[in-house]
C-alpha positions in Angstrom: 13.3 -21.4 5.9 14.8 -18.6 3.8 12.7 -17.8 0.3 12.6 -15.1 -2.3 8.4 -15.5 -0.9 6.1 -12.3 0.6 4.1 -13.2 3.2 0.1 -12.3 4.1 -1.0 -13.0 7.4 -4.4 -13.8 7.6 -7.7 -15.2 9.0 -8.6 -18.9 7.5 -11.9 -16.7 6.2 -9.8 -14.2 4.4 -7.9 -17.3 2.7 -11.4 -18.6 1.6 -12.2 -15.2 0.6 -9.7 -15.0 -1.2 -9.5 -18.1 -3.0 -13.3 -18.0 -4.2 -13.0 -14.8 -5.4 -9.2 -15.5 -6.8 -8.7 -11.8 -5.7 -6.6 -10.1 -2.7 -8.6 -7.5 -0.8 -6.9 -4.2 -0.3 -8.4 -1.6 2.3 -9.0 2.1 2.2 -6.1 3.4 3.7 -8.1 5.3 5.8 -9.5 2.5 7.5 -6.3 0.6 8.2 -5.7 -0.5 11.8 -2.4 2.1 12.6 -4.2 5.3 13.2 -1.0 6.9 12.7 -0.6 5.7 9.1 0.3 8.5 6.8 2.2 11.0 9.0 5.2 10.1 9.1 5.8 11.4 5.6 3.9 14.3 5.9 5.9 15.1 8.6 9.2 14.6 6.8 7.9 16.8 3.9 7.4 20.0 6.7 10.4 19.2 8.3 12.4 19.3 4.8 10.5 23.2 4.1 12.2 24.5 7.4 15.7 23.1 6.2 18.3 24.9 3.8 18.8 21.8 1.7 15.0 22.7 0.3 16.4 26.5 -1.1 19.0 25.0 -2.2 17.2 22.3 -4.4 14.4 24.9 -5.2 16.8 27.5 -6.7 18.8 24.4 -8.0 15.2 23.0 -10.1 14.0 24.2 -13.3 10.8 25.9 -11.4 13.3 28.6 -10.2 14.2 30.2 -13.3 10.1 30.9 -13.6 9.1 32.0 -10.0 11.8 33.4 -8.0 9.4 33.1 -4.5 11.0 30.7 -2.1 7.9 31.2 0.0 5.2 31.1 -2.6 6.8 27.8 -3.6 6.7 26.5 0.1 3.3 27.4 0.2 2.6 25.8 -2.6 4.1 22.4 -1.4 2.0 23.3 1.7 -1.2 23.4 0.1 -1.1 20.5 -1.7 -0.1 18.0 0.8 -3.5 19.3 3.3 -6.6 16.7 3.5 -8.6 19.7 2.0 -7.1 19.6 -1.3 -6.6 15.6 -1.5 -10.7 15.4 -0.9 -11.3 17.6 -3.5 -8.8 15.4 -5.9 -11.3 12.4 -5.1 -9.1 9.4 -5.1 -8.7 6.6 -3.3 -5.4 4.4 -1.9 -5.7 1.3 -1.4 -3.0 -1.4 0.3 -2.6 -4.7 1.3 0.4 -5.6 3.5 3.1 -8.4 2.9 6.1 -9.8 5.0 9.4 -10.6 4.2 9.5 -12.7 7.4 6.8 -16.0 7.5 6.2 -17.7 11.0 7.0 -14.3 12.9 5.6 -14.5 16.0 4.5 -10.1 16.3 2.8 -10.7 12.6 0.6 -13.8 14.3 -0.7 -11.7 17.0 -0.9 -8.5 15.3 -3.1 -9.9 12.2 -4.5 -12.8 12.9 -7.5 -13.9 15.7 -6.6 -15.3 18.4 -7.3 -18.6 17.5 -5.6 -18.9 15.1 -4.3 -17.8 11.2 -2.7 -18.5 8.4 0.7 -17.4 6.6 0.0 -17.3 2.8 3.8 -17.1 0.6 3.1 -15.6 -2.3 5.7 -15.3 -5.7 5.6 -12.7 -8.3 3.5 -9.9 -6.6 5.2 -7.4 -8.9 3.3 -8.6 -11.7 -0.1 -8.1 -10.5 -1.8 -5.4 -11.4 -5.2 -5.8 -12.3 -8.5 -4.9 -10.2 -11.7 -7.1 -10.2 -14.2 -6.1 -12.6 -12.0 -3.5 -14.6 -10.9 -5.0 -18.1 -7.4 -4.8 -19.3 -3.8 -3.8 -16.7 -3.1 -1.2 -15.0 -4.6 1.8 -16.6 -3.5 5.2 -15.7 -6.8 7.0 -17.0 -8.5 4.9 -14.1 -5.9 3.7 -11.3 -2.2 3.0 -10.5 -0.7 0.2 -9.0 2.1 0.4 -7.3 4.6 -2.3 -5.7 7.3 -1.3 -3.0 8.9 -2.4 0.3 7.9 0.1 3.0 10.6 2.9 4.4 12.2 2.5 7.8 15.6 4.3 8.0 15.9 8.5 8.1 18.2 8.0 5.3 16.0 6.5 3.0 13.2 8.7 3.7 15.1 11.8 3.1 15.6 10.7 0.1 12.1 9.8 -1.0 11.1 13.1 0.4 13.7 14.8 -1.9 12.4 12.8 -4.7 8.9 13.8 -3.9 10.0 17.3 -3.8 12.1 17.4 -7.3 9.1 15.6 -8.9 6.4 18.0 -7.7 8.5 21.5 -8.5 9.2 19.5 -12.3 4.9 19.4 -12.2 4.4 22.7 -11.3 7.4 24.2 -13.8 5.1 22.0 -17.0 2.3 23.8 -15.6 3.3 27.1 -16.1 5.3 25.9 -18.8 1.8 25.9 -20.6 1.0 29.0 -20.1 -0.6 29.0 -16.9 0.8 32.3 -15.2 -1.9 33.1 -12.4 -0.6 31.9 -8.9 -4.4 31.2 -7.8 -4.8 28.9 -10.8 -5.5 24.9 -9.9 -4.6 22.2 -12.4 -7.6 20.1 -13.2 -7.1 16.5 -11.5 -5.9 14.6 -14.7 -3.1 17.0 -15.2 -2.3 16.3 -10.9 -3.2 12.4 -11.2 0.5 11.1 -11.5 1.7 13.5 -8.9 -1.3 12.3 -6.8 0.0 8.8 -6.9 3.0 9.8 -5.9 2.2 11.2 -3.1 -0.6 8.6 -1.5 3.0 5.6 -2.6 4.9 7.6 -0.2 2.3 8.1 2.3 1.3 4.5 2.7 5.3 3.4 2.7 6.7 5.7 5.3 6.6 3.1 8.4 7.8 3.9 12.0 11.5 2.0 12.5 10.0 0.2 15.6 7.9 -1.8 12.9 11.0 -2.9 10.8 11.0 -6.2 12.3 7.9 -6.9 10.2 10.0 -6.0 6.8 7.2 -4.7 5.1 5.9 -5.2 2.0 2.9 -3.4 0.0 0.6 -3.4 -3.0 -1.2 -0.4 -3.3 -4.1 0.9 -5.6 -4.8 4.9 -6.4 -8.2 5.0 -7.9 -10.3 7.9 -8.9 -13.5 7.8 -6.6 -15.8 7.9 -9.6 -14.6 5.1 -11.5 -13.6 2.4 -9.1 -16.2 1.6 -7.0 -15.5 0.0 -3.8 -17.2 -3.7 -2.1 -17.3 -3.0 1.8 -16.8 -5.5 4.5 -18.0 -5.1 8.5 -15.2 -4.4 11.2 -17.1 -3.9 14.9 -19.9 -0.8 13.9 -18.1 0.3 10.6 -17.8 -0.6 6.8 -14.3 -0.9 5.8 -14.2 -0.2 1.7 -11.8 -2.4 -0.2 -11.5 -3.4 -3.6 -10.2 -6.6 -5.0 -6.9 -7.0 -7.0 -6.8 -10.1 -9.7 -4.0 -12.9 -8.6 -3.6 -15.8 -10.2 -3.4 -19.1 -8.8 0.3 -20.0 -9.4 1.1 -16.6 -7.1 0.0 -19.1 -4.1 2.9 -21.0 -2.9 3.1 -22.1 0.5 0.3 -21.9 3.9 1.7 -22.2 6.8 -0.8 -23.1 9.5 -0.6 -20.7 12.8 -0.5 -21.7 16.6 -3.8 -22.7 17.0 -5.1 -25.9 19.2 -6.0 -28.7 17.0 -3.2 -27.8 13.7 -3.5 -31.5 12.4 -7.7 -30.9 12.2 -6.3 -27.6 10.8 -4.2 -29.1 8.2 -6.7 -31.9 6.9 -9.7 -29.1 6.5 -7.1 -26.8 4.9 -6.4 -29.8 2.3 -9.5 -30.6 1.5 -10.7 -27.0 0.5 -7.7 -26.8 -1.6 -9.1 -30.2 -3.4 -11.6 -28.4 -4.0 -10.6 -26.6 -6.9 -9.6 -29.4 -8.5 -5.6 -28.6 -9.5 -5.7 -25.2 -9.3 -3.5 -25.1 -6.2 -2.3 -28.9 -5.7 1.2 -27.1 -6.0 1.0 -25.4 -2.4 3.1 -26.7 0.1 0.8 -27.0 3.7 3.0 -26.6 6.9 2.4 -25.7 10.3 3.6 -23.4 12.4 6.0 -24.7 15.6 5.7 -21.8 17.8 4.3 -23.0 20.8 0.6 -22.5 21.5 -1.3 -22.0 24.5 -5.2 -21.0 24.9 -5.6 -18.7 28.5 
């Protein structure tokens, strides 16, 4: 079945988590499950410093025409993209993950238990953005959201990366702009907070091309650390940090029931707790899986 629909695969107590609380949970990105989530845009940006295309851009940018130092400049870029200077910047990302792709057999074993998950369609993601217990939108003073399919290709990551570049040599050309001439100096964190954004989008986007099967799609949540505070949920020995983003209950349009043993029990449970809230959700359309199942 082909739909305009993103897809969340998930437990059937992450669906009642999320349905009591009307809320999606998005996780620290620094407690997601790929431990090598993040590096692949770092690794562009370094790769881009060593290339001639970055002189050329720098001498081409606005920035040049106030610090003619090709290597300052690198350094600069450098700097700002180390864990050291991100901690001191105290924010947060947070993501949840979407597929373009329901009933995908990777996405069933990859994020939900073994026996058995659900496949929750949602419609108009692009509108949410509003975090649990924070009045009012999106606010920029306290924390961005941001809505994007993740990268696969080298071609489209070069050009984020060059993006990424432009937009942080236009930063630092405002910067001095103001007056700021000492090349020690450090803009406080509300003058670096859009740039900051920026950077944690591109790092939470940049997805290994062996994962494009999975046609990715996130929401994610930059926060400053002392205004949004995190709930936290146990994973094995740990406490995973996640906050809760506002949907509301027309987003919901179809469950699809995973391989699991008994998916007619499954069904009439799933039914039932929808009745539960009345008519909030008697639009939903139940179905069930038809991948084969087998218990081993």
């Amino acid at each position: 079945m082909a739909d305009d629909l993103l897809y969340h695969y998930t437990s059937i107590g992450g669906l009642k988590g999320m349905l009591d609380s009307q809320s999606l949970w998005m996780t620290d990105i620094n407690y997601l499950n790929d431990s090598e989530e993040g590096k692949d845009f770092i690794a562009h940006i370094n790769n881009f410093l060593c290339q001639s295309d970055f002189e050329q851009i720098v001498e081409k940018s606005k920035l040049w025409s106030l610090i003619k130092d090709l290597d300052f400049i690198r350094s600069a870029i450098i700097e700002f993209a180390s864990p050291d200077f991100f901690d001191e910047a105290k924010l947060d990302s947070y993501s949840i993950s979407f597929s373009a792709k329901p009933d995908l057999l990777s996405q069933w074993r990859g994020y939900c238990p073994p026996e058995g998950g659900l496949c929750l369609g949602f419609s108009g993601l692009e509108s949410i953005s509003s975090i649990s217990g924070y009045e009012g939108d999106d606010n920029s003073d306290e924390y961005y959201i941001y809505h994007s399919s993740c990268l696969y290709g080298e071609h489209e990551k070069n050009a984020a990366t060059i993006n990424f570049i432009n937009s942080y040599l236009d930063l630092i050309y405002n910067i001095y702009l103001r007056g700021v001439n000492d090349r020690k100096y450090k803009p406080n964190i509300d003058e670096m907070f859009e740039i900051f954004t920026f950077y944690f989008n591109n790092l939470t986007i940049f997805k290994n091309k062996h994962f494009m099967e999975e046609s990715e799609f996130r929401i994610i949540a930059n926060c400053k650390r002392e205004i949004v505070n995190p709930n936290f949920r146990e994973k094995m020995n740990i406490l995973i940090p996640y906050i809760k983003l506002n949907f509301n209950t027309e987003n919901l349009k179809r469950i699809i029931i995973g391989p699991c043993a008994d998916q007619a029990l499954a069904e009439q449970s799933l039914q039932r707790f929808l009745g539960s809230f009345g008519s909030d959700f008697e639009h939903v359309k139940i179905e069930c899986s038809d991948i084969p199942y087998r218990q081993l």
